[in-house]
N, C-alpha and C positions, 0 to 999 in steps of 0.2 A: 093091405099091409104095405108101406113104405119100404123101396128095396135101398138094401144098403149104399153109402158113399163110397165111389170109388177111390175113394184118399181117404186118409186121417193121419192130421197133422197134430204131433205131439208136443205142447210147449209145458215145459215145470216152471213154476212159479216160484219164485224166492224172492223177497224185495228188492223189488224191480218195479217200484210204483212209475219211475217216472220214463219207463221205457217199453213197457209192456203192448202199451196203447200202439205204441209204432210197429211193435213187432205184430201184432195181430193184423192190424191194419194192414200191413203189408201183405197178407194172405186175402184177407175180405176184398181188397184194390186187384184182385191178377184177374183176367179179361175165364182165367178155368175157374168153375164153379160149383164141380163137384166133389165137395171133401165135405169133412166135420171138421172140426177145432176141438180136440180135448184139451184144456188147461189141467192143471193138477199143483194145486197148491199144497208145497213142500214145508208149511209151517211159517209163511211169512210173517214179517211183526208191523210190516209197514200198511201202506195203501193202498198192495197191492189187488188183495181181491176186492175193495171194490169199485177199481177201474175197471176188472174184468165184470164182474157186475150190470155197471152200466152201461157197457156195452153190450152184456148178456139182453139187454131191453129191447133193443132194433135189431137183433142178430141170432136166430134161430137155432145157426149152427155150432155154435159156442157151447161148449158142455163144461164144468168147473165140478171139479172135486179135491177134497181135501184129505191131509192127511198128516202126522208128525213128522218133522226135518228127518227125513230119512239120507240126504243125499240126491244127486242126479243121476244113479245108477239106478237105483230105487225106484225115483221118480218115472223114469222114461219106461223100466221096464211094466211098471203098471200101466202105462199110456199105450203099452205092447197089446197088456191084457186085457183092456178096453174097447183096443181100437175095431172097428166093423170095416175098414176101409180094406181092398185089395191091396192098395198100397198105403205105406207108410212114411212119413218124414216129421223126422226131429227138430224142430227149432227151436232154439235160447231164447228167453226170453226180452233179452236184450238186441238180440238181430234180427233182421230181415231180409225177407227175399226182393229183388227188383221188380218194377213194374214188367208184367208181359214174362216173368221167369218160368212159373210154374206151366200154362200151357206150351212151354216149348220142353219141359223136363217130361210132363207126359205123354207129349206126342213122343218121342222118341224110345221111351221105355218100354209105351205100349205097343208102339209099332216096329222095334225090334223083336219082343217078345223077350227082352231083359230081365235081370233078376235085379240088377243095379246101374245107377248112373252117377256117374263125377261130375260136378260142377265146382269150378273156383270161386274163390269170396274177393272181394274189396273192403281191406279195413280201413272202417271210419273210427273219430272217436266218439266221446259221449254224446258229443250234438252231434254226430251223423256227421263230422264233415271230412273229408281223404285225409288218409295220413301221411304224407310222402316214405317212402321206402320200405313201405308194409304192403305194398299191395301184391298179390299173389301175379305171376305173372303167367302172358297168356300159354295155357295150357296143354295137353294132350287132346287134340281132336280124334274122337271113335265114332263115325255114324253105325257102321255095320256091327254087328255084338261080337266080340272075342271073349276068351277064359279071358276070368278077373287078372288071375298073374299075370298076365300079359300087359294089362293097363295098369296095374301095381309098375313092374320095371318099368314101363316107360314114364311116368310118371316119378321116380325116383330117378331116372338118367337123367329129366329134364329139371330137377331141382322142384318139381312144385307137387311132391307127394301130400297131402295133410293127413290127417286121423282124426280131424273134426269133424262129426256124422251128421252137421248141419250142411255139408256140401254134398253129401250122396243123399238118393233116394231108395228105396226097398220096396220091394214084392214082398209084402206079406208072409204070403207061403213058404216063398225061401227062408226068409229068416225062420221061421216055425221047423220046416223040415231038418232043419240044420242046428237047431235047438241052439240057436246065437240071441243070446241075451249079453245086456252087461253084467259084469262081476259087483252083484250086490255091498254095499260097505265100502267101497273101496275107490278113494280119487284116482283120476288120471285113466276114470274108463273107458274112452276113443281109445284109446293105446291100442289096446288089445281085441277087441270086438271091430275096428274097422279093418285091420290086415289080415284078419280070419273071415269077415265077409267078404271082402273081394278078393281071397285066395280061392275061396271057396266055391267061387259063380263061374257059371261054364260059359253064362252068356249076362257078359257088361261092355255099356256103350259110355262116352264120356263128351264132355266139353270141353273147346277150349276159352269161350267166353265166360267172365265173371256175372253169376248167377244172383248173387247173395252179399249181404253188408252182415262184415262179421264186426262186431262193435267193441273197444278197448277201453274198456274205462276204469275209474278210480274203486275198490273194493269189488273189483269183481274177484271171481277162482283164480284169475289168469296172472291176477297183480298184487294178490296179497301175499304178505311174509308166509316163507314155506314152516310148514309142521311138519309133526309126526304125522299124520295122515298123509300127509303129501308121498316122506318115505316109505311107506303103508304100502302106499297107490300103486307109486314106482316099481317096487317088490313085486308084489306080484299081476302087474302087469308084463314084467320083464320074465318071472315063472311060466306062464298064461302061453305067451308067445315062443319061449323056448321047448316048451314042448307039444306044440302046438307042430311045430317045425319040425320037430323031431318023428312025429305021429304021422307025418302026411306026406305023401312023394310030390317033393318042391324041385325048383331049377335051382341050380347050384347058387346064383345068382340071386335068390329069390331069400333063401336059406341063411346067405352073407348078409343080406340088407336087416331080417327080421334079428340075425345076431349083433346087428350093430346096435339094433335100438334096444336089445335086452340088454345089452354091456354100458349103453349108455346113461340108461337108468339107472342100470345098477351103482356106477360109479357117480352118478349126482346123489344117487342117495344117501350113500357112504360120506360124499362132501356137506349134505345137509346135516345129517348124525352129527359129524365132527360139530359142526358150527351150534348144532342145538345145544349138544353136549358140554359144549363152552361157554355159553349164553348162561346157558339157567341149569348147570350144573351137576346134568342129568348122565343116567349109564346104559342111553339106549346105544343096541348094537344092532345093526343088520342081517349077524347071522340071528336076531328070534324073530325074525320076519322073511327071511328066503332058504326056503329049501338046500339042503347042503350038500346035495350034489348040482344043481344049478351051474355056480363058477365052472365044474367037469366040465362040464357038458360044453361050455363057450371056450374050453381051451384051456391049455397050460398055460399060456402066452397071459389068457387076460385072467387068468387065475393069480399071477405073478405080478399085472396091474393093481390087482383088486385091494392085493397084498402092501403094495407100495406103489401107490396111484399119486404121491407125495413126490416120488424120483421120477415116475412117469411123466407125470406134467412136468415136473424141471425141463426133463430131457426134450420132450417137444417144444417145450418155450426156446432153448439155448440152440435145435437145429433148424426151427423156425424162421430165425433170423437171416 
């Protein structure tokens, strides 16, 4: 009997015919050679599966499975349920990792005895090539394992936090023991399922070098006009994390950052509302998608933003100056 891959690497599929090929390849080229490759096709309409396909021909470890547009939340978490790997990592199917990336992500994992590891990306755009003043800058150096919060705040002091789960890697188990899946249905799942696994690791090591090409291009998730599911996403991922915060003894500092990003959501949501509301005539509100003690919780202060986020921005535009 064949013992299992110590990795498996999770890529969802969505038309991405013409970028696919690079992001695998970029796994099949790393000098480490023990993973699977789960693809999981999320209802593409292009060509994309079958590049994966005919790669599936010369490539053993490449597994495809299908399934209705469920989403990336969806997607990745069957890629969860699948996976036989000790370890786990999620790629887009439009990025990839650098040559020689992955055996230095698992020496160190492994040989910490980590639950997780940080690596920064370098954005390109659709051809792969830099993009000036996107690029993540060099980052938190951790050889020895510390608690995740630990590498969370310095990583937020030093400006280059992400919640893209294509820059961390996972311990299987961990994530299992800690029942950390993404929030099914719902965009903008890094949010909320990256600041609860590394609050949640007793032992995370990190990078300061860029690992990974996170890639920006035309109709991806990242660049299309926002929707209602966008405001969806926001909601309760902004929910997720506030009481998330609430449930778990954090550093005061720790507690402030994860309220910032719940209030920040919440208030681009509110400004997308308006603007959909104005567009196409519609009578979505935000209180039938967040919880209505939520605002409590982050404060009178941004209760009273939430309420007139209209005089708020004035006011910081006008002391800005």
């Amino acid at each position: 009997m064949n013992r299992s891959p110590l990795l498996t690497v999770v890529i969802p599929l969505y038309n991405v015919e013409l970028y696919v090929a690079d992001a695998i390849g970029s796994i099949l080229n790393q000098e480490f050679d023990d993973y699977e490759i789960i693809v999981i096709n999320d209802g593409s309409q292009d060509r994309s599966v079958d590049v994966v396909k005919q790669m599936m021909q010369t490539e053993e470890r490449i597994c495809l499975y299908h399934q209705e547009n469920r989403g990336l939340a969806s997607t990745r978490n069957r890629g969860l349920d699948l996976s036989s790997g000790a370890y786990i990592y999620f790629l887009d199917a439009d990025d990839m990792l650098k040559p020689g990336a992955l055996r230095k992500i698992m020496d160190r994992i492994q040989s910490t005895g980590s639950e997780l590891v940080y690596f920064p990306g370098q954005a390109v755009d659709k051809d792969g090539k830099s993009i000036p003043g996107k690029q993540d800058f060099l980052c938190y150096e951790q050889h020895s394992p510390v608690q995740g919060e630990e590498v969370l705040l310095q990583l937020v002091r030093q400006g280059c936090y992400s919640p893209n789960v294509q820059k961390y890697l996972y311990r299987k188990e961990y994530l299992l023991q800690n029942r950390l899946r993404f929030e099914d249905g719902f965009s903008h799942e890094d949010e909320a399922f990256t600041i609860r696994a590394v609050c949640l690791a007793k032992k995370m090591v990190s990078f300061e070098e860029t690992l990974m090409y996170k890639r920006f291009r035309p109709n991806s998730i990242m660049s299309t006009k926002k929707a209602l599911h966008n405001v969806q996403g926001w909601l309760q991922s902004a929910t997720t994390l506030t009481l998330f915060a609430e449930a778990h003894q954090l550093q005061d500092e720790t507690v402030n950052f994860i309220h910032h990003k719940a209030k920040s959501m919440i208030i681009t949501a509110k400004r997308v509302t308006r603007n959909l509301n104005r567009q196409e005539k519609n009578r979505i509100s935000i209180k039938d998608h967040l919880q209505n003690d939520i605002p409590s919780k982050l404060g009178l202060r941004f209760k009273l933003q939430l309420k007139f986020d209209r005089l708020f921005g004035l006011l910081n535009t006008i002391y800005s100056r």
